[in-house]
N, CA and C atoms as a LAMMPS dump frame, in Angstrom:
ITEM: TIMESTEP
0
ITEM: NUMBER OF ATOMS
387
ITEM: BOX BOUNDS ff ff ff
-5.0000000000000000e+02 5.0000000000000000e+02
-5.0000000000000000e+02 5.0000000000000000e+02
-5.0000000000000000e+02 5.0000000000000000e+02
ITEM: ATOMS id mol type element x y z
1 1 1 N 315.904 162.028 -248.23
2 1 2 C 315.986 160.586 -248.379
3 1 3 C 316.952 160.259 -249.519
4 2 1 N 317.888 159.546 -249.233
5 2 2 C 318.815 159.075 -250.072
6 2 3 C 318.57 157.965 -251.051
7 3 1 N 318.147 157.654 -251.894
8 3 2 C 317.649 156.759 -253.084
9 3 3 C 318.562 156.073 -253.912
10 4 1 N 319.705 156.971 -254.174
11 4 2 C 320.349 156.487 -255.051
12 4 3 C 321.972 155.892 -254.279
13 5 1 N 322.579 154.564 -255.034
14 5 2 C 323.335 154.291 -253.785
15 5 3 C 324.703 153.978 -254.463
16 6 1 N 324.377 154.025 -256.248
17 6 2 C 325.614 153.982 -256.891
18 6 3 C 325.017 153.477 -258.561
19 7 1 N 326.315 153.182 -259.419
20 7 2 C 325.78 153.099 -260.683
21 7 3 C 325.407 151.413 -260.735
22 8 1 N 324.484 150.742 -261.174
23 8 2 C 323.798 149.898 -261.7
24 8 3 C 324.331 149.204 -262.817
25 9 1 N 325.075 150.31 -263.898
26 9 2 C 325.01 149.742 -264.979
27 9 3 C 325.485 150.494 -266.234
28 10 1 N 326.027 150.086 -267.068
29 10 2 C 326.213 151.398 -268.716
30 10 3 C 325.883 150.564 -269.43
31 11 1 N 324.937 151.401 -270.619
32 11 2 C 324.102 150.421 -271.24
33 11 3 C 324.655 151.564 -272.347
34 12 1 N 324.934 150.828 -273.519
35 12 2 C 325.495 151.463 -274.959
36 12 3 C 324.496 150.892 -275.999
37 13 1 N 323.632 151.5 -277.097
38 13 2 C 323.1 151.227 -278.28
39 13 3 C 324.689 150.887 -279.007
40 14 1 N 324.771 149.667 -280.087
41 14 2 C 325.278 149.566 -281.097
42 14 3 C 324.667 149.232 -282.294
43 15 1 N 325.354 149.528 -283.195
44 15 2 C 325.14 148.66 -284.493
45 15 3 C 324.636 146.918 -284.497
46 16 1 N 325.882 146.576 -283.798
47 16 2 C 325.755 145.069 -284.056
48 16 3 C 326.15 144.529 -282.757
49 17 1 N 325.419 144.621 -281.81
50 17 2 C 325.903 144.413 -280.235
51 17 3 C 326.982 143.041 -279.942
52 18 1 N 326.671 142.092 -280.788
53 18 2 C 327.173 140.863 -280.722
54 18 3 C 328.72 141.242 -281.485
55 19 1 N 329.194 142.241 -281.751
56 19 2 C 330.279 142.338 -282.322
57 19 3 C 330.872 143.176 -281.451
58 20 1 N 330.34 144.19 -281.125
59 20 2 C 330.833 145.026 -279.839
60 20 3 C 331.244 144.342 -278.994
61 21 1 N 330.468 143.481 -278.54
62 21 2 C 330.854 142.831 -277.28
63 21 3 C 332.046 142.006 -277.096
64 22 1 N 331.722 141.422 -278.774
65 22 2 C 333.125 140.337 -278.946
66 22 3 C 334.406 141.479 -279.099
67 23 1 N 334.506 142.928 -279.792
68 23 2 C 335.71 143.653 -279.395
69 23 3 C 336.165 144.06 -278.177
70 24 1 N 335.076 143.672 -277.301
71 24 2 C 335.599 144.495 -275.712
72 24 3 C 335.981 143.639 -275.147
73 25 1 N 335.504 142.271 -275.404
74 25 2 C 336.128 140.877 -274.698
75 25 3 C 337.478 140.839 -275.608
76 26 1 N 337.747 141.014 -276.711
77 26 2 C 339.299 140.445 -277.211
78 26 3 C 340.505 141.354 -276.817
79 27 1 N 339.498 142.905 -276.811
80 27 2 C 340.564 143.873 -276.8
81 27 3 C 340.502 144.442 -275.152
82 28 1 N 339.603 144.243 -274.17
83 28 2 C 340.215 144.749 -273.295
84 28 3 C 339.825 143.807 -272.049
85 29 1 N 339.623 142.547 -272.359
86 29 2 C 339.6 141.645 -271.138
87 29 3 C 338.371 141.242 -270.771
88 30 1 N 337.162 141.795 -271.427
89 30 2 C 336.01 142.222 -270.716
90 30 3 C 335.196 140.698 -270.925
91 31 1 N 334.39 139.751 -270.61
92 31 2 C 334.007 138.602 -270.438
93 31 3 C 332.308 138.915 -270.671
94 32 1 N 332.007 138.469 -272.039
95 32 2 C 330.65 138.491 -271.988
96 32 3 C 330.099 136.972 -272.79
97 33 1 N 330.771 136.03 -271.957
98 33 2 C 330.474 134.758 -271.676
99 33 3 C 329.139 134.478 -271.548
100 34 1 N 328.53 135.07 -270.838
101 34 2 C 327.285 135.231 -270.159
102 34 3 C 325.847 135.611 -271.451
103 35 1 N 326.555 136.045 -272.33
104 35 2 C 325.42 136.603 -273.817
105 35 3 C 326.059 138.03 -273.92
106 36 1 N 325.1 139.21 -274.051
107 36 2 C 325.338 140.285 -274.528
108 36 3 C 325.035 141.153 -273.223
109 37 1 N 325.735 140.874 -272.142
110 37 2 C 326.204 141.416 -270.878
111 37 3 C 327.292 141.159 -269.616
112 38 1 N 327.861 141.776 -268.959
113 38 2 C 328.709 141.101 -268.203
114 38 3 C 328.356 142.086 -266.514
115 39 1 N 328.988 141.174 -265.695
116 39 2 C 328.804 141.899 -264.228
117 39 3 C 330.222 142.074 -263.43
118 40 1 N 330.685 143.426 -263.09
119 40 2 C 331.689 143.732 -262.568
120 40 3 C 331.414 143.465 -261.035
121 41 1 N 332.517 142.621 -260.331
122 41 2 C 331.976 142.763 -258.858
123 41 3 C 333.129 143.03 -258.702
124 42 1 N 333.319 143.796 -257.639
125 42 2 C 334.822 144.206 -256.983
126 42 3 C 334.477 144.841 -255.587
127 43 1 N 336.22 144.612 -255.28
128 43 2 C 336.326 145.388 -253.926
129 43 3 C 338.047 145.85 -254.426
130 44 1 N 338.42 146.312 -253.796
131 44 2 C 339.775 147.397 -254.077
132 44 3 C 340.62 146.161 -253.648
133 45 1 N 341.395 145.632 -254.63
134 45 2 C 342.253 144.335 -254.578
135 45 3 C 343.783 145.107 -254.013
136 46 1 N 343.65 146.305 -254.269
137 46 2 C 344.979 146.971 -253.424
138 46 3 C 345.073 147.188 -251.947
139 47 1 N 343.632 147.484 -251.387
140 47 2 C 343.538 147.477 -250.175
141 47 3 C 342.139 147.029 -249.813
142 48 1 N 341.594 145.831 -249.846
143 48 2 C 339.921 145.488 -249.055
144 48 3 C 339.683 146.436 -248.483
145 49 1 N 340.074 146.607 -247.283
146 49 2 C 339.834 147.3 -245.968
147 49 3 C 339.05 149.19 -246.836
148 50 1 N 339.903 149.569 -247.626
149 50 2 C 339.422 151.019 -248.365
150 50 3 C 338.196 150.795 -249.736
151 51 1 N 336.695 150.922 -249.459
152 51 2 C 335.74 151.12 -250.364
153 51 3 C 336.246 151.486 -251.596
154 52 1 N 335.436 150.942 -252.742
155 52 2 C 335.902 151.086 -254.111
156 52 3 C 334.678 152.112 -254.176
157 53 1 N 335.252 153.196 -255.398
158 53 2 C 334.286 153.746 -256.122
159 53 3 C 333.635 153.985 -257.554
160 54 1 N 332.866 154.354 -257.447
161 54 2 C 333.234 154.029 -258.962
162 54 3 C 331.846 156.198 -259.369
163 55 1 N 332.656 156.644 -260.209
164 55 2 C 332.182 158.427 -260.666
165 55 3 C 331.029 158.408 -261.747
166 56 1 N 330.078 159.457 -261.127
167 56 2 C 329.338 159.692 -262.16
168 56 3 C 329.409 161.225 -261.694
169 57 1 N 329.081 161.508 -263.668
170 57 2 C 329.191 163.039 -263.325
171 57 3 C 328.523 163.32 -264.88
172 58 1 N 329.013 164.854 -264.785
173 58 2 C 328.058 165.386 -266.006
174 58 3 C 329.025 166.484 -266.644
175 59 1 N 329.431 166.175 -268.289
176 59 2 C 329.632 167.194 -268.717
177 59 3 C 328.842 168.443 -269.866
178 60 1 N 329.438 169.54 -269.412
179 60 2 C 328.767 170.736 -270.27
180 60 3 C 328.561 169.957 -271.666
181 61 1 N 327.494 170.686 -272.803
182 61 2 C 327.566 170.02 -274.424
183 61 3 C 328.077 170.383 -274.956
184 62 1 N 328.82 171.232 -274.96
185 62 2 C 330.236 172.073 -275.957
186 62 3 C 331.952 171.347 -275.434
187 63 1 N 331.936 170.391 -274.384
188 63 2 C 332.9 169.804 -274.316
189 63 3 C 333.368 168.492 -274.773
190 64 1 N 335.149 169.517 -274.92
191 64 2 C 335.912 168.967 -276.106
192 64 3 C 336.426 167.7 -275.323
193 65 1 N 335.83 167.285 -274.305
194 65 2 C 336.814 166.014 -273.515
195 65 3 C 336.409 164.592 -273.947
196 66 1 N 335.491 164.472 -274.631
197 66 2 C 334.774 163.299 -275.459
198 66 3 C 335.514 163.331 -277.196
199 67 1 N 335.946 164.223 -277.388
200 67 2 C 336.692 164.296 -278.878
201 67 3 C 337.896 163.601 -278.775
202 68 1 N 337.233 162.549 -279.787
203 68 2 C 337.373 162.904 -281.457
204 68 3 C 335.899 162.151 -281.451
205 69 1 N 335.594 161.432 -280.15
206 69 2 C 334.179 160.841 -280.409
207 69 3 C 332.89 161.682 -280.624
208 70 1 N 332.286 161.038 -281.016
209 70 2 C 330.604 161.805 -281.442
210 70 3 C 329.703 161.484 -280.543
211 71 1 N 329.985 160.818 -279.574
212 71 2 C 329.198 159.876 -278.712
213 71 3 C 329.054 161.448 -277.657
214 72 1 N 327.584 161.132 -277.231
215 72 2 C 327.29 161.979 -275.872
216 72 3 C 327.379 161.156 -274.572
217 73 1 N 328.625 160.096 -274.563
218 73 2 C 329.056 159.33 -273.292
219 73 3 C 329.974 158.809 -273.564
220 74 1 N 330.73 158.788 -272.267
221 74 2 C 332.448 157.948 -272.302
222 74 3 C 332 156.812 -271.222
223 75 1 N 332.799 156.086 -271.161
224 75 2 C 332.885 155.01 -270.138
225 75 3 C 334.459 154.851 -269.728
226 76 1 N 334.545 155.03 -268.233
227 76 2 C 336.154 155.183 -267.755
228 76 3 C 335.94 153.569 -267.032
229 77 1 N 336.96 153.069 -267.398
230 77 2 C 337.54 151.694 -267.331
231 77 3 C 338.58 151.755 -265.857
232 78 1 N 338.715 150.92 -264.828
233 78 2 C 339.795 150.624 -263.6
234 78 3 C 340.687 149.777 -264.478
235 79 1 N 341.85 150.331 -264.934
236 79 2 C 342.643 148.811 -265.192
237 79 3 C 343.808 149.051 -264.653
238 80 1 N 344.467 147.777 -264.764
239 80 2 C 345.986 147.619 -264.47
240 80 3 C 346.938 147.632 -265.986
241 81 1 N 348.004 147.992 -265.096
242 81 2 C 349.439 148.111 -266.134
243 81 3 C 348.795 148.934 -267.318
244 82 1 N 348.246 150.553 -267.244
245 82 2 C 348.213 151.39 -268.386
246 82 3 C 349.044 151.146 -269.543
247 83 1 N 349.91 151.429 -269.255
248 83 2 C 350.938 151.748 -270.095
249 83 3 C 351.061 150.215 -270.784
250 84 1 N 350.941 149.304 -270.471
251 84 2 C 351.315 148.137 -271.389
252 84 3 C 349.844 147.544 -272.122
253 85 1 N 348.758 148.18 -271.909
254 85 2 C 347.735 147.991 -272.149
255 85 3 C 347.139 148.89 -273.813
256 86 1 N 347.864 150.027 -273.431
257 86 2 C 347.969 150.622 -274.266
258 86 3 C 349.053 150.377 -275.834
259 87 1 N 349.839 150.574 -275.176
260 87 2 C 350.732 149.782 -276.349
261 87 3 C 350.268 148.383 -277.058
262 88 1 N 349.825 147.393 -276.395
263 88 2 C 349.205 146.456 -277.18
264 88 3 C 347.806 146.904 -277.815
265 89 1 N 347.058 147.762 -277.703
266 89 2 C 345.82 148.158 -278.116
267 89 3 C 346.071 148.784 -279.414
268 90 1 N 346.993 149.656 -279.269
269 90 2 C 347.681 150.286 -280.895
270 90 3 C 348.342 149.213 -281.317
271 91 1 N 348.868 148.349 -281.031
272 91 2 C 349.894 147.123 -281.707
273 91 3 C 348.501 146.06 -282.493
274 92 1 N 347.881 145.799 -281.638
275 92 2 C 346.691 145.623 -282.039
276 92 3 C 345.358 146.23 -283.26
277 93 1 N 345.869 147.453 -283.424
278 93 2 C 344.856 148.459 -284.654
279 93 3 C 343.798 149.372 -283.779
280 94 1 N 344.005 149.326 -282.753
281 94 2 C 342.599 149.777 -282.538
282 94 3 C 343.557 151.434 -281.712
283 95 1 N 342.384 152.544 -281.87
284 95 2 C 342.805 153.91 -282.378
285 95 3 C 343.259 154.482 -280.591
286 96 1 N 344.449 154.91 -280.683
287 96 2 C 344.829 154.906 -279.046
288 96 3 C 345.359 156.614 -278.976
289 97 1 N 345.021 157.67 -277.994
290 97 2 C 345.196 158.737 -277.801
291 97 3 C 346.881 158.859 -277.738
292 98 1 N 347.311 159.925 -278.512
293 98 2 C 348.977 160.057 -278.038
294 98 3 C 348.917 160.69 -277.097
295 99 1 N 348.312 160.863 -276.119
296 99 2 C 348.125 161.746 -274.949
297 99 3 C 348.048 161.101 -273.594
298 100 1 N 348.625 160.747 -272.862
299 100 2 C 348.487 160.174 -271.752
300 100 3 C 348.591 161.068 -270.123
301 101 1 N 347.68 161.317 -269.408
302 101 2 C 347.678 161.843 -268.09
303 101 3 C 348.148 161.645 -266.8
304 102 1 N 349.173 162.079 -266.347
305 102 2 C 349.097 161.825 -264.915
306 102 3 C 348.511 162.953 -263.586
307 103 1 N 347.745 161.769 -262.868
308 103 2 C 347.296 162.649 -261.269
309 103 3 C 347.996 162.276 -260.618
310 104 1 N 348.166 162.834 -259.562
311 104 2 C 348.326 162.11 -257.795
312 104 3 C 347.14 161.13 -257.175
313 105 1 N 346.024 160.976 -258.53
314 105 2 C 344.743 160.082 -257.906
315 105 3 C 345.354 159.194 -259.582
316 106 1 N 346.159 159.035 -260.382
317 106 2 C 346.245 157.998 -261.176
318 106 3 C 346.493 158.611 -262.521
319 107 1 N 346.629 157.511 -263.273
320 107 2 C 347.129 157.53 -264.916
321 107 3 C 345.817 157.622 -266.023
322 108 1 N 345.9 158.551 -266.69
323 108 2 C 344.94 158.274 -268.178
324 108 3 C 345.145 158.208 -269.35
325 109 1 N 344.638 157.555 -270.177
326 109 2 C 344.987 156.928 -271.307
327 109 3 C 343.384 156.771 -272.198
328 110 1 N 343.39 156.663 -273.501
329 110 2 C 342.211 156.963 -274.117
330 110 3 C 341.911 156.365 -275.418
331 111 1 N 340.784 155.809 -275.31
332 111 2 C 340.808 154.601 -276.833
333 111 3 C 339.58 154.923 -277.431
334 112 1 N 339.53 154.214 -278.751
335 112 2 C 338.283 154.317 -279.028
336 112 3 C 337.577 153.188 -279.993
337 113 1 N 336.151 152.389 -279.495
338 113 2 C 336.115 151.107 -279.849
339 113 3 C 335.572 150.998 -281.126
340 114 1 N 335.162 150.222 -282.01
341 114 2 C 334.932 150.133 -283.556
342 114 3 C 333.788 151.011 -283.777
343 115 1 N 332.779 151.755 -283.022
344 115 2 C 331.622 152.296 -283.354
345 115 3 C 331.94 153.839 -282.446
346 116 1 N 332.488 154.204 -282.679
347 116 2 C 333.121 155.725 -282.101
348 116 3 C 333.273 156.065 -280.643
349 117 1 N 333.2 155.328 -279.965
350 117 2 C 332.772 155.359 -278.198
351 117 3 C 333.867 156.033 -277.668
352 118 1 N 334.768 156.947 -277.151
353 118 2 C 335.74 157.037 -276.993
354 118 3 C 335.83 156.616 -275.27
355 119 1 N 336.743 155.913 -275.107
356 119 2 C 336.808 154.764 -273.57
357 119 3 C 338.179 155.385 -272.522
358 120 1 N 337.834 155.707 -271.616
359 120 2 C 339.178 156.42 -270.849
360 120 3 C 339.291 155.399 -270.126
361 121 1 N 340.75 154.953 -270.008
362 121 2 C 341.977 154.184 -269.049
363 121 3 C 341.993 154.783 -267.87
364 122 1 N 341.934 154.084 -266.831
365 122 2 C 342.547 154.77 -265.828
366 122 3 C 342.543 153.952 -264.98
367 123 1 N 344.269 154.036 -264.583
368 123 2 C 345.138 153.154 -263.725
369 123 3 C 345 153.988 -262.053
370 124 1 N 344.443 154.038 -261.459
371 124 2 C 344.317 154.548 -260.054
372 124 3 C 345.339 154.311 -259.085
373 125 1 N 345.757 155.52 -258.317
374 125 2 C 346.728 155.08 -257.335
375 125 3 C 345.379 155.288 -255.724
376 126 1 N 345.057 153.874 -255.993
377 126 2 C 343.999 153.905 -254.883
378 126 3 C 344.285 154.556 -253.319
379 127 1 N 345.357 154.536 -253.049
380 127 2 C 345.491 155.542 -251.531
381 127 3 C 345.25 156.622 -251.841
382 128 1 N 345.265 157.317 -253.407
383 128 2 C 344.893 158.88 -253.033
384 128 3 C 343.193 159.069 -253.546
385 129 1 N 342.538 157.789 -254.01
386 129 2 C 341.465 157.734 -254.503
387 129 3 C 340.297 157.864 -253.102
């Protein structure tokens, strides 16, 4: 029996939630108009017709793919225009990976928000997603 049908939700402890929230709304678009939550609805604006997804997965505890963060969770972000997103985020102060990835499934890029979270970019080339 199949139960589970996708993710629900990422729920982060902060310090001062009302400040978090206001950095994710200034610095990356994110709308928490609503109080100290927001709701993503989507469908694949590149192609309707092809299901959106969205990954959960699990890494080993000795991995280095969450560093420089301390956090035992990342949160990977769908956005558009990487590359110019990024550059304003460092133009902006806020701490941006010199490391940037390319797949044949999309672009990565890597930030990290005022309370150590480290946040992965990723620009998708949805036909190979």
């Amino acid at each position: 029996m199949k139960s589970v049908v996708g993710i629900g939700g990422v729920f982060i402890k902060a310090k001062d939630p009302d400040a978090l929230a206001k950095w994710y709304e200034e610095n990356l678009g994110i709308d928490f108009s609503q109080g100290s939550y927001t709701t993503f609805k989507w469908i694949n604006e590149n192609n309707p017709d092809l299901p959106g997804n969205t990954v959960f997965s699990f890494f080993k505890e000795d991995s280095r793919y969450f560093d420089p963060s301390k956090s035992s969770f990342m949160i990977n972000f769908r956005v558009k225009n990487l590359h110019l997103l990024l550059f304003t985020l460092k133009h902006n102060g806020v701490w941006v990976s010199d490391k940037t990835e390319y797949y044949d499934y999309g672009s990565f890029g890597w930030i990290m928000d005022p309370e150590g979270n480290k946040i992965e970019l990723w620009e998708p080339k949805d036909e190979a997603v």
